[in-house]
N, C-alpha and C positions, 0 to 999 in steps of 0.2 A: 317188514323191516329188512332194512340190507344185510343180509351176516357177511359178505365178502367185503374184505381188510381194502378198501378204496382210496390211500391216502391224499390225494388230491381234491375228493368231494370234503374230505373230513377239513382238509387242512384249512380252502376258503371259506366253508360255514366257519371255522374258527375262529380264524381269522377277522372275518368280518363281524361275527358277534362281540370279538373283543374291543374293535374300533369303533361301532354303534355305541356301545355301554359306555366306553373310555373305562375299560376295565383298570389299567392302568395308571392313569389319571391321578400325581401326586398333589397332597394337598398338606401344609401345616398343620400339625395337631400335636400341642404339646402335650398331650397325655399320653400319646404315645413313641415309642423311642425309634430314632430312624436309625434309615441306614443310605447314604448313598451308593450308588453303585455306578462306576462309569469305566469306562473305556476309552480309548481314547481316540477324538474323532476322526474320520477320512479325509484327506482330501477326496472331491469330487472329481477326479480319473476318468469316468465314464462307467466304470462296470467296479463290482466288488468283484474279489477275485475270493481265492479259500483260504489264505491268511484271514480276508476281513471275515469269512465263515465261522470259521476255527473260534478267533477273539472274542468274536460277538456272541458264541455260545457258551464260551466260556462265563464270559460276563453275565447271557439270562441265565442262565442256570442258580449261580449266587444270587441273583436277582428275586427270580422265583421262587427259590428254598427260603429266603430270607422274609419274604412277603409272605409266604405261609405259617414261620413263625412267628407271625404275629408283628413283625418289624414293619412301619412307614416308611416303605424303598421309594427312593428315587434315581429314576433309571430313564435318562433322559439321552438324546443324540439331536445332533447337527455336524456341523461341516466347515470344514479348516478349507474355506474357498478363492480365501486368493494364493497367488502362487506364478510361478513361469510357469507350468505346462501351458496354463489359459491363453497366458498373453504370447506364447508360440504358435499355439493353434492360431493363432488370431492373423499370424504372421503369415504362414502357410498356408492355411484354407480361407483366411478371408471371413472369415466370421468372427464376430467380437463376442470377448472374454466372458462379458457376461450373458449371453445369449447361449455358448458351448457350457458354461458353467453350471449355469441353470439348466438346459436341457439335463447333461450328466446328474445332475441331482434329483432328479424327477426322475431318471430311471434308477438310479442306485437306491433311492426311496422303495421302490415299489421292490425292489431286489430284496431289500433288507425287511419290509413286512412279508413276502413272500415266506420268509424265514421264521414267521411268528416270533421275531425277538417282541420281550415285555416294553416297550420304548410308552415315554409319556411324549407323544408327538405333537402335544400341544405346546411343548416348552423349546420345538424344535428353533435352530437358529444357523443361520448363514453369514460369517463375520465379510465378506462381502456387500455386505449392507449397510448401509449409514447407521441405522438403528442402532447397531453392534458398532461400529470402528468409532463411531463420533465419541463413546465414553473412552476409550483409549487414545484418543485425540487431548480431551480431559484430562487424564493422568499424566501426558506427556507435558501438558503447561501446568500441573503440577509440579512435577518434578525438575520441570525449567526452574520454576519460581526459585525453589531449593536447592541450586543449583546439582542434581541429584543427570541433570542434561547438559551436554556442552557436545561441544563443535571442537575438531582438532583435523589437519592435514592426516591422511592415513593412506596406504599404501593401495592403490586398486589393479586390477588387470585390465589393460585397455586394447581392445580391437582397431587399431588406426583404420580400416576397410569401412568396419561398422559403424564407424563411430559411436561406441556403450561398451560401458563395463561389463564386464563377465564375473559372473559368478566363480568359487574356487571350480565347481565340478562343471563349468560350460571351455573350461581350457584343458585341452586333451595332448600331452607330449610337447606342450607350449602352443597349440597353435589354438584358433579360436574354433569351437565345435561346430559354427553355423558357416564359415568361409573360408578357414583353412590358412586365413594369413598369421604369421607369428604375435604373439601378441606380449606387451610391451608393459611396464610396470611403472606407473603415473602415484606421482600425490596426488588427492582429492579431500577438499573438506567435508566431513564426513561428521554425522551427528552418534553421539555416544548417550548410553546411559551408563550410569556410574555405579554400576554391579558392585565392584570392591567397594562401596562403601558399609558392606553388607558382609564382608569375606570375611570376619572370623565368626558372625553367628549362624552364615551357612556352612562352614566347616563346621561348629559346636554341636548346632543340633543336628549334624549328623549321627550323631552316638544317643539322637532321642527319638529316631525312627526305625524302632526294635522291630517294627513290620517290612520292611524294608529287607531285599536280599544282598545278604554282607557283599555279595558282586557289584551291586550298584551302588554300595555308600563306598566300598573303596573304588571305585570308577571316580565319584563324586570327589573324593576324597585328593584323588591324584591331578586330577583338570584340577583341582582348588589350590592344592602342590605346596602348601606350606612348609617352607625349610628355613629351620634359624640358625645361622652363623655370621659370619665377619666380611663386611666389605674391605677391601683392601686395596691401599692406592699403591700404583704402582709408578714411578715414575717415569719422562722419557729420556732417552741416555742425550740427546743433544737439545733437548728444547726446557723450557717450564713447564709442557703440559706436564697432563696427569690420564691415565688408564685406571679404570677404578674397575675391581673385579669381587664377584658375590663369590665365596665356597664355603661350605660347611665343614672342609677337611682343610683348617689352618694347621691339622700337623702336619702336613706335608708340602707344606710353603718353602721350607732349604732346600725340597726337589726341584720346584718351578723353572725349567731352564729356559724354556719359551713361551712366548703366549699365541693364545689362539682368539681371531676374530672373526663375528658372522660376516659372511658376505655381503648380506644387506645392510648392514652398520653404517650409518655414515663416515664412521673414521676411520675406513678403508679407504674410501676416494681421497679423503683429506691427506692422510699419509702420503700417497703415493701422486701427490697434486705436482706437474712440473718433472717428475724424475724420469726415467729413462722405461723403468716399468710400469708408468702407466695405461697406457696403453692395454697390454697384458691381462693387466690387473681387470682394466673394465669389462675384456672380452672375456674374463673368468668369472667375476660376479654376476654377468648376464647369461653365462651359463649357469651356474648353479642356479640363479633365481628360478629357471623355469624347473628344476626338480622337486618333486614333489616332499613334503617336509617329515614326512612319516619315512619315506624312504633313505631320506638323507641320513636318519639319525639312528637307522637300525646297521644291529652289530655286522649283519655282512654284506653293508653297501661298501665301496669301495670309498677308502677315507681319501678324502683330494685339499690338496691348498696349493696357495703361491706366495712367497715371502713378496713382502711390503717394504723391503727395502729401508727399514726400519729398526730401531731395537728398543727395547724398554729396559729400565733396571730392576731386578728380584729387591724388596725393601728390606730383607734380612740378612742379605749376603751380600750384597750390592754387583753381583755379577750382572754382565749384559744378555739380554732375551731375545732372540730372535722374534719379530713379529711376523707371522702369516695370516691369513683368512683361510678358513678349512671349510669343507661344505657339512660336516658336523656337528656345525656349532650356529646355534638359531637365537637369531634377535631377540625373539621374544620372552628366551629365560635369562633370568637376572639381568645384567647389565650386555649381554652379547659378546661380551668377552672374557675367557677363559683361561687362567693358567694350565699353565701343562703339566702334570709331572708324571716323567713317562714311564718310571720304575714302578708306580703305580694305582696306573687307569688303562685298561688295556686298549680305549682307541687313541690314547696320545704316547702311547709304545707303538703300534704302528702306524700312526702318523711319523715319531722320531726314528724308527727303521726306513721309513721310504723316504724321508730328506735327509737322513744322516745326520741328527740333529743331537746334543749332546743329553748324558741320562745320570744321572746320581742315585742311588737307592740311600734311603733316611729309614724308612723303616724297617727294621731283619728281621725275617722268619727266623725265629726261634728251635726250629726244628732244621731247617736247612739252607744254613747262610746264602746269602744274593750275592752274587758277582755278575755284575753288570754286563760284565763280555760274552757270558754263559747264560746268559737269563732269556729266554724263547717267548716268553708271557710274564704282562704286567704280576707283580702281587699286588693283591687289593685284600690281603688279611691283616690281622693287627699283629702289632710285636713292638719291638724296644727300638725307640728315635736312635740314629746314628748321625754321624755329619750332619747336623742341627743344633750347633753352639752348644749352647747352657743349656740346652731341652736333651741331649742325648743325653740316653743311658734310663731315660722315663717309658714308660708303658706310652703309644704312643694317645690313647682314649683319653689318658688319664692329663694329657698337656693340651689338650683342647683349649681349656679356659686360662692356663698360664699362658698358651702364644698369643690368646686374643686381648690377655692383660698386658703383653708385652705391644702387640700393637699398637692400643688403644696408648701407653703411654709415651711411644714415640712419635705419635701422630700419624702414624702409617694405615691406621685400619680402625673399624667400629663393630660394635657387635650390633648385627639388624635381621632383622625377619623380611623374607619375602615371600612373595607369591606368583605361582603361574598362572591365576586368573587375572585377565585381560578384561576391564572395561568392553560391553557387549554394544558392537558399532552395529546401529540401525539402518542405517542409510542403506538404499536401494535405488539404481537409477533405471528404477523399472518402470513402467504402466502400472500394474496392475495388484494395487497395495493400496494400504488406506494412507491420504494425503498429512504430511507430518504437516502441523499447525505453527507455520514461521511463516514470517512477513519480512521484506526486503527492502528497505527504507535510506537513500543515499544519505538524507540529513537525521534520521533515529537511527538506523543501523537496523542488528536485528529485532524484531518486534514480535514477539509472540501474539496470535489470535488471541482477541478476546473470547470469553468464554461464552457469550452472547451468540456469537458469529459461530458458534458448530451444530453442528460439521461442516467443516470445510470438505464437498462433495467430489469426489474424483469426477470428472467430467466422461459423457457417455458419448458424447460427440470427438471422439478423437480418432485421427487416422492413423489407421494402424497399417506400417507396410514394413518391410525388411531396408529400409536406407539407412537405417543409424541412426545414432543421436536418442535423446529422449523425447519420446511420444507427449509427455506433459510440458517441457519444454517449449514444443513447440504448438501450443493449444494457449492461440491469444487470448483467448476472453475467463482462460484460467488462471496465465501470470499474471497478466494488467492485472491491477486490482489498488486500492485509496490504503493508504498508512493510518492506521487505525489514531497513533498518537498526534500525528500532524495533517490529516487528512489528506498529503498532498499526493502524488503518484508514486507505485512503490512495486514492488515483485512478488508473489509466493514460491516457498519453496516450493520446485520440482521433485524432489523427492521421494521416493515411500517409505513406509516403515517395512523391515524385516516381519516376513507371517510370523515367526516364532513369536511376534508380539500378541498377535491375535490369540495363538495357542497358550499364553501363558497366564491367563485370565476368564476362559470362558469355562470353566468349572463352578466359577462365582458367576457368573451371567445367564447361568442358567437353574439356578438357585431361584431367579427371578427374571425370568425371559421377556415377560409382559410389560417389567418399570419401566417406564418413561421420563423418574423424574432424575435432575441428578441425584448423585455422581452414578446413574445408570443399575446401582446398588441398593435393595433395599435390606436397609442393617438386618431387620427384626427380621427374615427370611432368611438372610443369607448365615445371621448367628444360628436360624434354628439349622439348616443343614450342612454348613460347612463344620472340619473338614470333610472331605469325600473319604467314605470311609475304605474303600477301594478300589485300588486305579488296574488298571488293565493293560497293559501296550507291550511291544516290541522290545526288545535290550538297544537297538541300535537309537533310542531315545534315552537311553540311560542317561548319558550327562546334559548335554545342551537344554534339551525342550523341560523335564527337572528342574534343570538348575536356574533354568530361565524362572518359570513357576516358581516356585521357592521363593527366588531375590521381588517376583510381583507382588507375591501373598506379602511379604514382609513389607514391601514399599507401601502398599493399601493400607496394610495395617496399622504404619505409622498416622499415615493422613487419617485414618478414622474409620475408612471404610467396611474395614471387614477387625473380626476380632479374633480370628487365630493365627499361629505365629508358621504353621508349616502346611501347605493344601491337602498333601493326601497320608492317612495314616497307615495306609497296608498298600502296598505293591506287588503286583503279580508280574512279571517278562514273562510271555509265553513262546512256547520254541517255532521254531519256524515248520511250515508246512513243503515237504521233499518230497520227491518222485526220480524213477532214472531214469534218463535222457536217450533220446533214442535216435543213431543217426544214419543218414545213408552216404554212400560217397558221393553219389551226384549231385544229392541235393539238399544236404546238409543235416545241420536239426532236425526232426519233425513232430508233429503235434501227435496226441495218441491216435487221433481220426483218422491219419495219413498213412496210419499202418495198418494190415491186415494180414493174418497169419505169418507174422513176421517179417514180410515183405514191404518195400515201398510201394501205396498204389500209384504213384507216377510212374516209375521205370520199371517196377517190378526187379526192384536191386532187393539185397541181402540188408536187411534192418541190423544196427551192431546197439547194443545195449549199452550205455556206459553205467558212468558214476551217479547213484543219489546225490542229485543236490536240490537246494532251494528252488520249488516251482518260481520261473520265471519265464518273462516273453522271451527274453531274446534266446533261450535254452529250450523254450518249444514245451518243455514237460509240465505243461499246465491243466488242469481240469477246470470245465467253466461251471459253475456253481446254478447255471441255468438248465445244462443237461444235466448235472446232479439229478433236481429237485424235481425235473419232469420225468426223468426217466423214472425214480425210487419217491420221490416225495420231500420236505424238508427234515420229518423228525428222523429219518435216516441219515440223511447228511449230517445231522449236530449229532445222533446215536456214535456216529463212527469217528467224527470229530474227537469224541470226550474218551471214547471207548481206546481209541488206537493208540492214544500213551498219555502221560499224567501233563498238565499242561505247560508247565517248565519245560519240559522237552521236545524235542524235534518230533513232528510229525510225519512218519513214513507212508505214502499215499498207495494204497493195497484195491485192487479193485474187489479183490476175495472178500478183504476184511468189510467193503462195503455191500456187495453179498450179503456175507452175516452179518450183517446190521440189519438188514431187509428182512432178512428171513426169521432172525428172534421177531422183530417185531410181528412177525407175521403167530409164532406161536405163541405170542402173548393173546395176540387176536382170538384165536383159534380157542386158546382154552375158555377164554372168557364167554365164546360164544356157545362151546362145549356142556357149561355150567349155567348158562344165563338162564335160561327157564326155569330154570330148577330152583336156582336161589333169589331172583329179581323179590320174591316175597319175604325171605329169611331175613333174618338181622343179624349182623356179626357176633361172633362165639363169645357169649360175657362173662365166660369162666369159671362159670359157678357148677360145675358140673367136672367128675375126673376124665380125662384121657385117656388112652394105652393105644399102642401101635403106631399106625400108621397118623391117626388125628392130633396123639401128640408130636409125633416128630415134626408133623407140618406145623403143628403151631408154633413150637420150639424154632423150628427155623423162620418162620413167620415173626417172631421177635428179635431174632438173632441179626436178623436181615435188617430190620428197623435200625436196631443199635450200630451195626456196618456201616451201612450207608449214612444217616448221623453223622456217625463219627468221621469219616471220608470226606464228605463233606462240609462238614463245621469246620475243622482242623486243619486239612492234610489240602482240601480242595483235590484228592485224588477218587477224581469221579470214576476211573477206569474200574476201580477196584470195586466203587460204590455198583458200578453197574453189574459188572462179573458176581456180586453178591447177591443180586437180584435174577440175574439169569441160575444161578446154583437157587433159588427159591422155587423160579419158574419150574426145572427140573424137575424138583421135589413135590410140586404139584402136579406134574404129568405121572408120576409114580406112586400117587394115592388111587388105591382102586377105586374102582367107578361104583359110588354108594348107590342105595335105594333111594329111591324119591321121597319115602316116605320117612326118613331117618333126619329128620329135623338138625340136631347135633351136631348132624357130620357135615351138614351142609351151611351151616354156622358156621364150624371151620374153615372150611373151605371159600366161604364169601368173605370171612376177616382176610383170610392169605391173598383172596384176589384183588380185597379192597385197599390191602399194603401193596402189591405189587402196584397199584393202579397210581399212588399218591406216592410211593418211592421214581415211581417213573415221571411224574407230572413237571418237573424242573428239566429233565431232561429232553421227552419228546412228548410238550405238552398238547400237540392237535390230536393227536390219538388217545392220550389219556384221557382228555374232556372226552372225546366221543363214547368211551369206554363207562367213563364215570354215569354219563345221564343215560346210555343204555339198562345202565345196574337200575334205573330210575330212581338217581339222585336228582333233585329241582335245584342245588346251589350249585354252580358253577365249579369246576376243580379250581381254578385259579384262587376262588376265595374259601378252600377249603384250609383247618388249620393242619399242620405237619403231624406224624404220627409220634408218638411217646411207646418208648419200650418198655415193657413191665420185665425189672431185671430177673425177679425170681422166675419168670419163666424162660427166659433167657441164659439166665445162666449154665453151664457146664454142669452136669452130675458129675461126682467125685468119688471113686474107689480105693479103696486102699490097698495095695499090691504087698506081701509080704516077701520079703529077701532074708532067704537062707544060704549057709553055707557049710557044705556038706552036709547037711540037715538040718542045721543049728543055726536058729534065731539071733539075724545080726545086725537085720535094718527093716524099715519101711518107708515107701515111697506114696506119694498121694498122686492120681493122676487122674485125669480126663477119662469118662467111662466111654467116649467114643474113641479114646487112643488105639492104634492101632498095637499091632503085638509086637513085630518088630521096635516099635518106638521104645515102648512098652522096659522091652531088653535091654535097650541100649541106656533108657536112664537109670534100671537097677545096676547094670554094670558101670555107670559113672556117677553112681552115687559115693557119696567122700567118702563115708565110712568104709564102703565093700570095695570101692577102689584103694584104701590101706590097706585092707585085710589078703587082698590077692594079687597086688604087686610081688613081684621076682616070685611067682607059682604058676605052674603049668595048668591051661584052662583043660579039664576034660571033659566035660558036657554041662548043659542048663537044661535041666528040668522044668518046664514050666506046662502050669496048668493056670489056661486061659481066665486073667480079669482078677484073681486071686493069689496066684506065690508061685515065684521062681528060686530054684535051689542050684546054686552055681558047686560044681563039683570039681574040687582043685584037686591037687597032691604037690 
């Protein structure tokens, strides 16, 4: 028999015994109670990195524990595979998307069983494949039918060189990422799903996803933006139009002295159509368009506009408004345009400081009058209306509803609710998507596929090069195509759908990977395992890929498909994986390979150290999860993963702390092998027998440890602490002396505490623990072994009672842990309530104490 700790032989026999059996291998059974578990899946990149490490062991661990307790896990993976990196490669090296696709998934496969994750690889899936897109094909003339789908002109970036749209993130400082010319902001008819038809039961059951962390439902919460107040029209001082504007703060409507417009409005151009500032105006909006929209709207971007040459009138005072376009003010909330009022919002106080724009204060601090000429910064606190008609001299909260009553009866304004969610535009004038299901019909018009005719197949034969324009576009034998209603000659769309489509659904598709029939769903499957009882991923999917999810469960739901109302019921964000970055002056970045005692090996420069951040390529400070797992093994790698912080939090990457991961694992090895002879015959300790010493404190911590980890686990998911509980056990069993062979009892003990260390650790780093397990010569597998049960009374705490005197005299008692220490011991007799009365405003002059039994505090 091998006794040296081998984990590489250990890991493939494990491995591959568990893929022989399909150890894994989910199945319906309603007798007993599931548990989904997922993660959320990769794109196929080429290589997992230790983010996807981290996640993925996060997830088998619950996975694992949970399948021991007796729970029906399903813990399934595939692959979020279409996307632009594909159809980039395809551009640049000449190889097509699905061939680089495919290759990367065939290796990041073998990556992620390298890792022994519990995956059910039979339910595996690739939404690159008709199999999978053609039911989301389905749902989309679904939701045609219902008009839940429509088509509207929308705003794109367009590369005149390349002829194709650009994504928000392929335009860098305005220009295009792949050629550098500027890139131009085009309408395009663009296919929508109608999300808001769904916007207040995805805001509602926000407050019914108690698993969920309050970080991501208010994320959720704020992209969803619900605000209820008063549209208000405003008039224009020379025309009959009208300016219609959203606020929630109609108290402060007598301030409005100017209004503010986005620059992308159309009623900037219109304004300024014919006058002398046009001109101006247009080379201002096409500057701001190209800034980025997160930047425009933070407090210390620099506030910019240009008057329109225009004015409007306030409806309550009838003064005239200056109009401008400001770059702080974005299209897409409320109506796009803004009143101002600059006594109090502090960017339209300096916006009215840098044009000299006029300012009224309405509402007074109470505490320290406003004067307008003196005032450095807006107030945005409450206080008593001033200069606002009939409304001054009111709390200004408290006229909310009287000015919008006043509105509403002069016809100047409405009370309305809006929203910052934005209809989710699908369109992609990509390759490499699955084909939306529209037909192009001079005499029918649009014509949706029938439902007969899917999948409509993205075609394999297309050329793919860098000249521009769309690649399905220009693939004859894809547009040609017969008018399903008229037969006669007709178009398909060119377009693709947005991945997040693909992501927003396959939690339910793999409920049931093998159906074949429609709607791709099978109910009686997908009601026994949905929802996912918990999801896994990154924060930076907090709103979108969510929120998407969410608005699909509910669209399925209505048509039939599935029967719950929200897809995942518990949420874990796990923190990101960090390391610090290390550079030289010559030559930049470099990877940790490139440095050798601190040195660069190319120039033999001085390595300078910086800042922890996010492992990333282009920051060099990466570890490849392939030297991992050869150098140490994989349960090292997921050891140090779970071990080096709780998994909400950032992970700081330690080569030390992967060391000691190596190395416990090594003295777990070591004892087990220490003892294996001896006890391979025993049978764990059944208690029927008393303790003292050394056999009980092992046993004691042998349950204690049970209940830890447990509890760490079930609850908290803070494995760190679970493992650290187990290592203080391990300890404790290197510190029991080395019994006689022949002392039956003590070697009971000691096989129960190695067969808990074995089964506490089996979720964690389970290649080593099955090896561990069938050396004990156990025949069942650790994977189908059930979870350990703590017997509390032997777990529990012994309890003493300490007596508290003062000056000799009986005045309290405390109860405490018989393993407390002494110091502790003191400090809760001296803040116990009773003797903390008694010896307040008294001079302490010693504590007598005699150890585990009475302390005598002696005052004067």
């Amino acid at each position: 028999m091998n006794r040296k700790y081998k984990p590489h032989e250990i890991e493939e026999k494990w491995q591959k015994r568990w893929e022989e059996e399909k150890t894994f291998k989910a199945k319906e059974d309603p007798g007993k109670e599931k548990y989904y578990l997922l993660e959320m899946f990769p794109y196929p990149s080429g290589r997992i990195h230790m983010g996807h490490v981290r996640n993925y062991t996060i997830g088998d661990v619950v996975a694992r524990y949970k399948r021991m307790k007796g729970y029906n896990v399903l813990h399934p993976m595939g692959w979020d595979s279409f996307g632009m990196p594909a159809e980039n490669a395809a551009i640049e090296h000449g190889i097509h998307p699905s061939k680089w696709t495919n290759e990367n998934i065939a290796y990041m496969r073998k990556q992620l069983k390298r890792m022994g994750f519990s995956y059910d690889w039979d339910r595996e899936l690739s939404v690159c494949e008709p199999e999978y897109y053609r039911w989301e094909q389905l749902f989309f003339l679904w939701m045609y039918e219902k008009g839940l789908v429509y088509k509207k002109a929308s705003a794109i970036n367009w590369c005149a060189d390349c002829k194709t749209v650009l994504a928000n993130e392929q335009v860098e400082a305005g220009l295009c990422w792949r050629c550098g010319t500027e890139v131009e902001e085009r309408y395009l008819e663009q296919w929508f799903f109608r999300i808001t038809y769904y916007v207040e039961e995805l805001l509602d059951y926000c407050d019914k996803l108690p698993g969920w962390p309050e970080r991501v439902l208010t994320m959720q919460k704020n992209w969803i933006g619900k605000s209820e107040g008063v549209e208000i029209t405003f008039p224009m001082a020379d025309s009959d139009e009208e300016i219609k504007v959203f606020t929630t703060r109609q108290d402060t409507l007598f301030g409005a002295t100017f209004m503010l417009i986005a620059p992308e409005h159309p009623l900037v151009m219109e304004l300024v159509e014919g006058k002398p500032v046009e001109k101006d105006v247009r080379k201002f909006v096409e500057k701001i368009k190209k800034q980025d929209l997160l930047i425009r709207t933070s407090d210390y971007y620099e506030k910019e506009g240009i008057f329109l040459d225009s004015y409007c009138l306030n409806p309550v005072t009838n003064k005239k408004m200056s109009i401008y376009a400001a770059n702080f003010v974005l299209a897409e909330y409320g109506t796009g345009c803004v009143m101002a009022v600059p006594t109090h919002d502090q960017r339209d106080f300096e916006f009215a400081r840098e044009y000299n724009l006029p300012m009224v204060v309405v509402i007074q601090d109470p505490d320290n009058p406003l004067n307008v000429k003196t005032m450095s910064e807006a107030y945005v606190g409450d206080g008593i209306l001033i200069n606002s008609g009939q409304f001054s001299g009111v709390e200004n909260m408290s006229a909310l509803d009287s000015i919008a009553d006043y509105l509403e009866s002069i016809d100047r304004g409405k009370r309305t609710v809006v929203y910052r969610l934005r209809d989710w535009g699908i369109s992609r004038q990509r390759y490499w998507g699955a084909p939306i299901p529209i037909i192009y019909c001079e005499k029918c018009g649009t014509v949706p596929v029938p439902e007969s005719d899917l999948p409509v197949v993205l075609p394999e034969d297309v050329e793919l090069t860098g000249g521009g324009g769309s690649f399905l576009a220009r693939h004859k034998s894809f547009v040609e195509t017969t008018c399903p209603s008229c037969e006669g000659s007709a178009k398909r769309e060119t377009d693709t759908m947005d991945t997040f489509v693909e992501s927003s659904w396959y939690f339910d598709r793999f409920c049931c990977a093998d159906y074949s029939d429609k709607p791709g769903l099978d109910r009686k499957r997908v009601d026994y395992w949905m929802p996912v009882d918990q999801y896994i991923g990154g924060i930076e999917h907090a709103i979108l890929h969510l929120l998407y999810s969410r608005f699909y469960t509910k669209m399925l739901r209505d048509f039939g498909a599935l029967g719950v109302d929200e897809p995942f019921t518990n949420l874990l964000t796990q923190g990101m994986v960090c390391k610090e970055t290390m550079k030289c002056e010559e030559h930049g970045y470099l990877y940790p390979d490139e440095v050798k005692d601190g040195k660069c090996i190319h120039c033999h420069g001085e390595v300078t150290m910086g800042k922890t951040e996010k492992m990333s390529k282009s920051l060099k400070n990466v570890i490849d999860p392939d030297y991992l797992i050869e150098k140490y093994g994989a349960d090292t790698a997921r050891l140090f993963c779970l071990f080096a912080s709780p998994p909400e939090r950032d992970l700081e990457w330690s080569d030390q702390g992967v060391d000691g991961s190596f190395r416990f694992l090594g003295r777990v090895w070591r004892i087990v092998m220490e003892y294996l002879d001896d006890i391979k015959e025993i049978e764990p300790f059944d208690g029927k027998e008393d303790l003292e010493g050394d056999l009980k404190n092992l046993r004691k911590k042998t349950h204690q440890t049970i209940k830890k980890v447990t509890n760490d686990i079930e609850e908290r998911f803070n494995f760190n602490t679970a493992i650290s509980a187990v290592m203080e056990l391990v300890n404790t069993l290197y510190q029991v002396k080395r019994t006689d062979k022949s002392d039956a009892k003590a070697l009971s003990v000691i096989r129960e505490a190695i067969e808990s260390i074995i089964i506490l650790l089996a979720p964690i780093v389970p290649h080593v623990t099955e090896e561990l397990w069938e050396m004990l010569g156990q025949s069942e597998n650790l994977s189908d072994v059930s979870w350990l049960s703590c017997d509390e009374s032997i777990a529990a705490e012994e309890k003493i009672t300490i007596v508290i005197q003062i000056n000799g005299k009986l005045r309290s008692r405390i109860v405490v842990s018989a393993d407390e220490s002494d110091e502790r011991i003191k400090e809760l007799a001296l803040s116990d309530e009773r003797i903390s009365k008694l010896v307040t405003g008294k001079e302490l002059v010693k504590e007598i104490y005699v150890p585990k039994k009475l302390i005598n505090i002696v005052v004067k």
